[in-house]
N, C-alpha and C positions, 0 to 999 in steps of 0.2 A: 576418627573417620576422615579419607581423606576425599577431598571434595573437588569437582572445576569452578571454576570461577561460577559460571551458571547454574549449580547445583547450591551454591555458597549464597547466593543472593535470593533462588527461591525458597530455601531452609527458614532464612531468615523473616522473609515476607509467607510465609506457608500458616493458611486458615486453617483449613481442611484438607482432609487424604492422606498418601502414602505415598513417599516420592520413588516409588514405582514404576519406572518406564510404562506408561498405556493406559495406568490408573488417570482415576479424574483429580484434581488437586484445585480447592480455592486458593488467589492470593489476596492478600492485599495489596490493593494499590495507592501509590504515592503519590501520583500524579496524570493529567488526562490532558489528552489538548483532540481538540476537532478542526475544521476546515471549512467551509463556507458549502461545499458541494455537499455535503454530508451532514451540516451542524444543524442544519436547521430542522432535520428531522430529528438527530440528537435532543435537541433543547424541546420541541415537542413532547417526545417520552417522557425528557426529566421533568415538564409540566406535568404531564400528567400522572406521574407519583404523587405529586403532592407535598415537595419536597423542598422547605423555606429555603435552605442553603446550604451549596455543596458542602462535602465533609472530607473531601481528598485536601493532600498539602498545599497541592498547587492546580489548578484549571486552565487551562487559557484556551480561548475561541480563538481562529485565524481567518484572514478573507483572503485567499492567496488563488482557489479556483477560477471561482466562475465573476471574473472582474471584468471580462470584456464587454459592456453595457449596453446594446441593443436595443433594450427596450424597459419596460420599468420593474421587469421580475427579480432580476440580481441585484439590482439596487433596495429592493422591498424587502429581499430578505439579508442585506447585510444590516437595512435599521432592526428587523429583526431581531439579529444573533447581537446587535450592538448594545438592544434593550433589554434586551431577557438575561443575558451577559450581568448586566449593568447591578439589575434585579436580586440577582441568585448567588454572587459570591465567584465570580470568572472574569478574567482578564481579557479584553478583548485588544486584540493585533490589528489596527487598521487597513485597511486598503493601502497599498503600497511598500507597506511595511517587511514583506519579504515572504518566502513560502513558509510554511512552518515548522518542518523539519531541521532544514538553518536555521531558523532564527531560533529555534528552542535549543538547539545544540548551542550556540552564540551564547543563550539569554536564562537558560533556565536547566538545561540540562546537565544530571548530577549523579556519580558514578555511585552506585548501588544501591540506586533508589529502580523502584519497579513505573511505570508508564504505559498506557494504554493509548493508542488514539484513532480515532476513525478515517485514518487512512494506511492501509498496507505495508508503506516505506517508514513507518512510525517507529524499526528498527534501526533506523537512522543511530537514533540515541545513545545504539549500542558501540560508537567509537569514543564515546566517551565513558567506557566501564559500566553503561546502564543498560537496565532491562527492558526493552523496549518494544512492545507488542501490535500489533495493527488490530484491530477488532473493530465488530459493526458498530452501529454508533448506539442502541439500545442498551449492548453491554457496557458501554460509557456510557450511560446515561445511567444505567445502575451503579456502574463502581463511582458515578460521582455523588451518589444519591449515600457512598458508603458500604455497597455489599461487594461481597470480593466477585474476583473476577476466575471463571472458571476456564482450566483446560486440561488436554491429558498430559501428564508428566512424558516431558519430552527427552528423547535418548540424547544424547550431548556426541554431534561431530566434531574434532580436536584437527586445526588447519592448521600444521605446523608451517612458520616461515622460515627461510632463509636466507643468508645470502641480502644485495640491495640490488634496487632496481636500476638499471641500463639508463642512459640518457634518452630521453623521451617515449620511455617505459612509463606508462603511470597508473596507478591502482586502479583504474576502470577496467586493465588488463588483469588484473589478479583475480575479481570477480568474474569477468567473464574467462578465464581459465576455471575458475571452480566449475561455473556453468555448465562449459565443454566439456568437464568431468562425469558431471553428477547431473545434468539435464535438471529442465524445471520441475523432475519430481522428488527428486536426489534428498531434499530437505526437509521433506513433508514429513511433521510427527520428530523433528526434532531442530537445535540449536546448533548454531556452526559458531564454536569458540575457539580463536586466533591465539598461535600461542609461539613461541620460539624468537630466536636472536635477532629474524627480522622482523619481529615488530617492532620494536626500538629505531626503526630505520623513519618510518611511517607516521605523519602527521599525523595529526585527530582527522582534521578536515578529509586526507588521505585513506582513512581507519575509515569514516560515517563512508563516505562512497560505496566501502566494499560492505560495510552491514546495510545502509541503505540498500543495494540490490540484494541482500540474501533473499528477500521477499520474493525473487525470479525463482527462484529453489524451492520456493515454497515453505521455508524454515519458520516457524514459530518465532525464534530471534536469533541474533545472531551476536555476537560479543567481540570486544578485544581488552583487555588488561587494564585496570587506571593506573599510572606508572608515572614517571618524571617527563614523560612528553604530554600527556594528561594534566600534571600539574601547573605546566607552562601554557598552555592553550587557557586553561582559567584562569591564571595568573593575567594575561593580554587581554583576558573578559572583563579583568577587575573580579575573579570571584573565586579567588584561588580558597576563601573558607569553605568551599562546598567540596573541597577535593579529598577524597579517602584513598589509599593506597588499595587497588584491591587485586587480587592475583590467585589462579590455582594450586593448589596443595601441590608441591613437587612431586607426591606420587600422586596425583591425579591418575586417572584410566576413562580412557575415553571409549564410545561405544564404536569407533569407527575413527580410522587417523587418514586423513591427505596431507602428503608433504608436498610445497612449491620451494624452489629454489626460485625466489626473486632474479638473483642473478640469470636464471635461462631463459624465462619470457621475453617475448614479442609484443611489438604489437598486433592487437587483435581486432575483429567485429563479431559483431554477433547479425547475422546474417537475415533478409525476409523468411517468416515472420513472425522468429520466436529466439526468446532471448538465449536459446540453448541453441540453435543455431551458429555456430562458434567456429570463424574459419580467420587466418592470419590475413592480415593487412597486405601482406606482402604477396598472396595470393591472387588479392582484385586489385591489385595497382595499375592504373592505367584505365581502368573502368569509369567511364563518364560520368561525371554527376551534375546536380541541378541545383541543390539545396544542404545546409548544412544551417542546424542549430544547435546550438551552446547555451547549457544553462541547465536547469531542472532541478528536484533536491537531490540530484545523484552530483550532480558536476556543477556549481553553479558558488564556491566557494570562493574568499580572497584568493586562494593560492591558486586554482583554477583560472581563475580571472586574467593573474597576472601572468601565467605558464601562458597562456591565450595574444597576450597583449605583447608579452615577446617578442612570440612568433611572429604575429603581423606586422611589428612596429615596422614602419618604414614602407612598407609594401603596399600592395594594393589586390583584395578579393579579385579572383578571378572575372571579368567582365560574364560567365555566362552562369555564375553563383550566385544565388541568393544567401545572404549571414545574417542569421539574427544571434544577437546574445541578450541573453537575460540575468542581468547579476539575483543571488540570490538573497538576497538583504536589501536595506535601505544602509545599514554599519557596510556593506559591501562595494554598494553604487558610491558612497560619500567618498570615503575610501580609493575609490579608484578616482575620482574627478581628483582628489585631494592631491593625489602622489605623481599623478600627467596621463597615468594607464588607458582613463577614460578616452581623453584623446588620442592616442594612437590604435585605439579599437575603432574609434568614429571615422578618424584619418585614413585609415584601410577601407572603410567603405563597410563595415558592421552597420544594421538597423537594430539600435538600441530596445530591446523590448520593457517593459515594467517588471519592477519586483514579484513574478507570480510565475505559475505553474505555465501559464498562455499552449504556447504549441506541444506541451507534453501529453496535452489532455483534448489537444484538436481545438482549442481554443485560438483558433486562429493563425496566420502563417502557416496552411496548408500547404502541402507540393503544390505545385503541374499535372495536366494530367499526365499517367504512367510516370513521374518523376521518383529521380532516385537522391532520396533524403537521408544525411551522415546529422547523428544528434547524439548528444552526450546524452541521453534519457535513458530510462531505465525497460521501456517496454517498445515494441514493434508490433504489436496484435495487427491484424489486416483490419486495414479500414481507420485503425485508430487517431490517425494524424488529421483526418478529417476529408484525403482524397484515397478512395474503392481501391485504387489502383495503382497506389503509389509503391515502392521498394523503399521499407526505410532501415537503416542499419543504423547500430548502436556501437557506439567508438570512445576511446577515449579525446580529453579536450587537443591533445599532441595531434593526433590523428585528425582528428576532426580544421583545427589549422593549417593543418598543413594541406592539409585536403582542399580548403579553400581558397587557396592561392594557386594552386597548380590546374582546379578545374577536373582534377582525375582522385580517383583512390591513391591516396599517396603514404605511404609509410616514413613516418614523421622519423625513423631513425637514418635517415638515407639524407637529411638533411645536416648532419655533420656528426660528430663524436661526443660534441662535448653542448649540451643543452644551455639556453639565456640563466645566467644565474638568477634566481626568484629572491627577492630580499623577504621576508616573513616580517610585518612590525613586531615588536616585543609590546607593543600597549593597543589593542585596536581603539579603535572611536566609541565611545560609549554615550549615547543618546538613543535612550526610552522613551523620548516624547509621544511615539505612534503608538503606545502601549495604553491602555486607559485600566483604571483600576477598577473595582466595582464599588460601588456605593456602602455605604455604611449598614450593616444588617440591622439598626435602630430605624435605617429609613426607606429600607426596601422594600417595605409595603406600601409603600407610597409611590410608587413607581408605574409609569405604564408601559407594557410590551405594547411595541408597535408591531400591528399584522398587514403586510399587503393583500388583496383580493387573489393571488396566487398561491398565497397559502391554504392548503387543504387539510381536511382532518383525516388524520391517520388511517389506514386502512388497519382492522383488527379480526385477528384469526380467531375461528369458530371452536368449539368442543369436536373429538372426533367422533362421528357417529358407529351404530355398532359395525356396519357392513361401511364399503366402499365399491360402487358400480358407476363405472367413469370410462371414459373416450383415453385412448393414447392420442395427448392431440399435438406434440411434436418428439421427430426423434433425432438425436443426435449426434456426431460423433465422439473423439478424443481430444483432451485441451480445451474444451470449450471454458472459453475466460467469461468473469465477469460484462468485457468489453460488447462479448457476443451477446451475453444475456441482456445488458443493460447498457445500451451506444453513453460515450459521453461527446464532447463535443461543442460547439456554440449553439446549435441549433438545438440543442436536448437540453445540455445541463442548465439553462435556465430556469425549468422546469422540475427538478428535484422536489420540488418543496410542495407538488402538484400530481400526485398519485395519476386520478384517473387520466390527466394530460400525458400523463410518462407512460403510462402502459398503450400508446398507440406505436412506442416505437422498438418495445420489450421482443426483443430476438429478430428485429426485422433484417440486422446482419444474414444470420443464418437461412429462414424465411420470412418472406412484407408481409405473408397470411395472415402468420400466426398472429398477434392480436386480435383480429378479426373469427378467425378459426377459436379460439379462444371461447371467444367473448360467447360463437353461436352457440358453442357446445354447453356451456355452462361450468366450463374449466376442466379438470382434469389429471391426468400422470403426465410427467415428462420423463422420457428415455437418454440417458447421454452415456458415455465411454469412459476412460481411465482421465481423472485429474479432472471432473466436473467442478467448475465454478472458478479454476486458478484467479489469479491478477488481484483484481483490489478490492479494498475490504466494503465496499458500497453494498451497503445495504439493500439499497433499492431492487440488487439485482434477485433478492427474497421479497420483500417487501409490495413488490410490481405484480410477480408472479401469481402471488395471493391475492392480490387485487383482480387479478385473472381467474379466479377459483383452482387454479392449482393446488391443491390434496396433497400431491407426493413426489418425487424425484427418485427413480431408481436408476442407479450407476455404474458400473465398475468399480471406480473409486472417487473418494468427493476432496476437494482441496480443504484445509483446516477452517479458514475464517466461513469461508462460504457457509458451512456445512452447519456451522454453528448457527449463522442467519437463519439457515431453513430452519430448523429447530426452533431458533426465537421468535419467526412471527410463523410457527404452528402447520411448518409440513415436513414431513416425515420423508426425510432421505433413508433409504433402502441401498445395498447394494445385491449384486447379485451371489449367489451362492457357488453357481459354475458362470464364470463371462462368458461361456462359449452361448447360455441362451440367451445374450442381448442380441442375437441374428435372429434370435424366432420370433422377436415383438416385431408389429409394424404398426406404422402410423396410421390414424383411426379404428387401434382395434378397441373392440368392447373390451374391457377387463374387470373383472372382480376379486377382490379381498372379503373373505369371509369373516368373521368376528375381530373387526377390525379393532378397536378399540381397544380390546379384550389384549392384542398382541402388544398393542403399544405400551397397556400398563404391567406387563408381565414376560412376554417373551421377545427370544431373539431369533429365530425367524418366524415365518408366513410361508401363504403360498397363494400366487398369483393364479388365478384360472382366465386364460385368453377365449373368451366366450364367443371369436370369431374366427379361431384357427383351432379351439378346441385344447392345447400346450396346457402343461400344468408346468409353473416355471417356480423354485423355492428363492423364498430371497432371506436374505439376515437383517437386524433390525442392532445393530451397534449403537448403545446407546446408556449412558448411566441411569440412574434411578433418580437421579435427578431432573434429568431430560426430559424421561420416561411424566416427570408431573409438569415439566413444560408444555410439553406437546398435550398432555391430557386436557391442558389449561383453555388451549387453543395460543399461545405464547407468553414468550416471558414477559408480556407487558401483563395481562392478565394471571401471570402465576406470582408475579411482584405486587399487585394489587391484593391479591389474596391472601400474600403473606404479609401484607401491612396492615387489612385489616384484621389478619389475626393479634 
C-alpha cells in the first residue's frame, strides 16, 4: 500500500474507523499541550473526569497568552494551571518562557508522533515531521484523560516545492502564496503535505512557519518530511534520539497537487482583513504606514530574529513607526543578547516585547486610530489587533524590516541582490529551568489546586428535548471567525476562565445587542454563511454561546475545530440543504423543529418551520453516530461521564 507521509502516521496511531476520506476515525494521541487562554477551562474538564493522572506521553501547560496583568485574574489563573499542572502529571512552561508552539518545536516536538493542543497554530509541529492538530480544549482534556481523539479522515493536499527562494523571499511568502491560491476555505476537510526538491532548501524553523499558518486554510494539519535538515535542528536541541527518518511512499497519490517554484515568488501581504487576502508587496509600496510588529508563533524564531536584526543593524526605525518585536522563546531572547543581535534590534529603535503571544491576540500594542499595522502574525480578523479601525497586513519578517525603516510599504527585495548572510548556531542554548515538572504521582494527592474568585464553574449543556420552539436571535454573514464570535483582547481575555463575565461581550463585534437580546429571549438559533466559526480553536466561542441558551447553529458551511466545539458542549450545527434559503430566515423569527430529539438520534435531515414568515426550509444534520450520542448527552463532558461510569 502506498502511503503520504500523513496517511503513514495516521495508520499508525488509527483506534477506530476507516481511513476513508469523510469517515470518522479515532486516534491516539501522543502528546497534548494547552495555553493559558484556553488551559484553564481545559484542566477544569480534566477535573471533572475524575481523572488521577494524565495518560498521554507527554502534556505540557504554557502561559504565553493572557500575561499582560492588569488586574488579579491572569495571574489567578496561571497559579491555577501551575497547580493543577503540578497535581495531575503536566509540565508547566512559566511565564516568560516563550509561546508554545516554539518552544514545543525547541523542546519537545517529535516527528511521527501525533499532538493535539488547544490552540489552532498547534500545526506548528508539523515542520518537524509531526502531526499536529488544533482542537478545543475539552477534546484535550479527554485525550489527556486517554481516549482518542476524533476526526473525519482527511483528503491529503500534496504542495510540491521547487526550485530555492530569492534573497529576501522568506517562507511567510510560500504560505501566503498557498493562501492566494486556495483561500481560507481551500483546506478544510483535509492536510497540506510538503513534498519535492525544495524542501531540502527550507529550515525547520522556515518549514513550522508555513504549517503554522496552514490553520488560515483551514486544514486539519499540515506536514513536511523528517529528513537530514530535521535531524540537524534536533541535533542543535540536543535531542537528535527523538529523530525518525519519515517520508512518502514514492508512489504516493495525492488527492489534489500545487506546485510553487520557490524560485518565482515575491514578496507578498496578505491584505485587510483576511489572511486570503493576498496581494504583492510590490503593489502597496509607498503606501504609509504607522506600526509594524515582529514576532508571533508564525515568525518569531532564532533565524527570524537574526534575518530582522540584519536588516536594521546600523540604522534607525523610521521616526514616524512604531516596532515592537517579540522573540519567541526565552532559548531565543538569551540567544540573541548572547551573539550582539539583541542590541542592534534595541539600537534601531525596536520596543522589546516579552516572550508571549502579546499584540497577536490584541494583547496589547494596539495601532492608532485608523492605523495601518505590517505584523509577521498569522491573522488580520477586523478588530482583532485591539483598534475597530485599524488596516493590518500580514508580511513576511524581510518585509516587514524593511518596511520599517523606510516609513512606507517597502519590498525588502529592492533592497539589494544578495540578503545579510544569517549564521544558524549548530548547538542552540539549552536551559529548561522555566520548565517545572510535575510532582511525583505517590504525592499528588497531597497537593492543593489553587482557585482565584474569577474562576467559574463550567457552563454544562442540557439533553435535547423532544420539539425545539426558539427566537432566531442573530443572523450572520460569511467567514464569521471565532474572533467575531468570541473578541479576545486585554480587556476580555482575562476573563476566560469566567463564563457568565465572557458572555457580556459574545458577538458584540458583529452586534453590542446580542448578549442582551440573548439573555431576554431565553437563547435560541443562530444563522451564519459559508466557513462558520474559522480562526481559533477557543472553545469559548461554543462554550459562551450555550451559556446564552443557544440550541442550534445552522450554516452553509461550518469550519472543522469549531463545529466539533458545538457538538462538544451540546448544540447542534445544521447546514442547509439548499444556501439559497439562508435569505428567507430573519432575525427574530419564531421557528420550530418538530421531533427534535428524534432527528438528532437517527436522521440526517429536518425541517425548519419559520412560524413568522410561514417558509418550510430542509436542513441536513452531518453528523456520526457518535456525535449523534454526544449531542443526545447534552455534550461530551456528560457523554464522557457516562461512559466512565459505565
Amino acid at each position: 500500500m502506498s502511503d503520504t507521509l500523513a496517511q503513514k502516521i495516521i495508520r499508525s496511531h488509527l483506534v477506530c474507523g476507516d481511513m476513508t476520506p469523510g469517515s470518522e476515525i479515532g486516534l491516539r494521541i501522543d502528546q497534548t499541550l494547552t495555553q493559558d487562554a484556553t488551559g484553564t477551562m481545559a484542566y477544569l474538564q480534566f477535573e471533572a473526569m475524575g481523572i488521577r493522572q494524565v495518560r498521554t506521553e507527554l502534556s505540557v501547560a504554557y502561559i504565553d497568552h493572557n500575561t499582560l496583568q492588569a488586574g488579579f485574574e491572569n495571574a489567578d489563573d496561571h497559579r491555577y494551571i501551575q497547580t493543577v499542572t503540578k497535581k495531575h502529571g503536566i509540565r508547566f512552561s512559566r511565564p516568560g518562557n516563550g509561546i508554545c508552539h516554539q518552544v514545543h518545536l525547541e523542546r519537545f516536538g517529535a516527528p511521527g508522533k501525533t499532538l493535539i493542543g488547544s490552540d489552532s497554530h498547534t500545526p506548528t509541529a508539523g515542520g518537524l515531521g509531526m502531526l499536529g492538530m488544533g482542537a478545543g480544549g475539552l477534546d484535550v482534556a479527554v485525550a489527556m484523560g486517554g481516549g482518542a481523539y476524533y476526526i473525519t479522515m482527511p483528503r491529503i493536499i500534496g504542495v510540491e516545492l521547487t526550485g530555492r527562494l530569492p534573497a529576501y523571499v522568506g517562507a511567510k511568502d510560500i504560505i501566503l502564496e498557498v493562501l492566494r491560491r486556495l483561500s481560507v476555505k481551500g483546506g478544510v476537510g483535509a492536510v497540506m503535505e510538503y513534498f519535492g526538491e525544495g524542501v531540502a532548501t527550507l529550515s525547520v524553523p522556515q518549514r513550522a512557519t508555513i504549517t503554522n499558518m496552514g490553520a488560515e486554510l483551514g486544514a486539519t494539519s499540515s506536514l513536511f518530511p523528517s529528513d537530514e535538515v530535521t535531524r540537524a535542528f534536533l541535533r542543535a536541541q540536543n535531542r537528535e534520539e527523538v529523530y525518525v527518518p519519515l517520508a512518502p511512499d514514492p508512489d504516493a497519490v495525492y488527492d489534489e497537487t500545487l506546485r510553487i517554484d520557490l524560485s518565482a515568488l515575491r514578496p507578498l501581504a496578505a491584505c485587510p482583513h483576511s489572511p486570503d487576502n493576498v496581494r504583492p508587496v510590490a503593489e502597496l509600496a509607498g503606501k504609509k504606514i504607522d506600526q509594524v510588529c515582529i514576532g508571533s508563533c508564525t515568525n518569531s524564531s532564532m533565524q527570524d530574529m537574526l534575518t530582522v536584526a540584519a536588516i536594521l543593524k546600523g540604522k534607525t526605525v523610521h521616526p514616524n513607526v512604531s516596532l515592537s518585536i517579540s522573540p519567541g522563546s526565552k532559548q531565543v531572547y538569551t540567544m540573541l543578547a548572547d551573539c550582539g543581535a539583541l542590541t542592534d534590534l534595541i539600537a534601531a529603535g525596536a520596543r522589546i516585547l516579552e516572550c508571549a503571544c502579546g499584540p497577536c491576540i490584541g494583547m496589547g500594542f494596539s495601532p492608532n486610530s485608523a492605523g495601518v499595522s505590517l505584523r509577521t502574525f498569522n491573522r488580520n480578523f477586523e478588530a482583532r489587533s485591539g483598534t475597530k479601525d485599524a488596516s493590518v497586513y500580514l508580511v513576511s519578517p524581510e518585509t516587514a524590516a524593511a518596511s520599517a525603516l523606510s516609513g512606507v510599504f517597502t519590498d525588502p527585495t529592492t533592497l539589494g541582490k544578495t540578503a545579510p548572510a544569517i549564521e544558524m548556531p549548530s548547538h542552540f542554548l539549552i536551559c529548561d529551568n522555566m520548565i517545572e515538572m510535575p510532582a511525583d504521582p505517590a504525592q499528588a494527592d497531597s497537593l492543593t489546586v489553587e482557585r482565584g474568585p474569577n474562576i467559574r464553574p463550567i457552563p454544562v449543556g442540557v439533553a435535547p428535548g423532544k420539539d425545539l420552539a426558539c427566537k432566531l436571535v442573530l443572523k450572520v454573514g460569511d467567514n464569521i471567525t471565532t474572533d467575531h464570535i468570541m473578541p479576545a483582547g486585554a480587556k476580555i481575555l482575562p476573563f476566560r476562565s469566567n463564563v457568565p463575565k465572557l458572555s457580556e461581550f459574545c458577538f458584540t463585534v458583529c452586534d453590542p445587542e446580542f448578549p442582551a437580546r440573548a439573555k431576554a429571549l431565553g437563547g435560541g438559533l443562530i444563522v451564519g454563511g459559508q466557513n462558520y466559526g474559522q480562526g481559533s480553536s477557543r472553545e469559548h466561542a461554543a462554550l459562551v454561546p450555550l451559556y446564552l441558551g443557544i440550541r442550534a447553529v445552522i450554516a452553509k458551511s461550518f469550519a472543522r475545530i469549531h463545529m466539533a466545539n458545538l457538538i462538544n458542549f451540546g448544540i447542534l450545527p445544521l447546514t442547509f440543504a439548499d444556501p439559497a434559503d439562508y435569505d428567507r430566515l430573519n432575525q427574530t423569527d419564531d421557528l420550530f423543529i418538530g421531533d427534535y430529539a428524534d432527528a438528532i438520534a437517527s436522521a440526517d435531515s429536518l425541517t425548519l418551520q419559520d412560524r413568522t414568515t410561514g417558509a418550510t426550509i430542509p436542513l441536513l444534520l452531518h453528523l456520526t453516530e457518535r456525535q449523534r450520542h454526544i449531542l443526545l448527552a447534552g455534550g461530551l463532558l456528560n457523554y464522557t461521564r457516562n461512559q466512565n461510569n459505565r
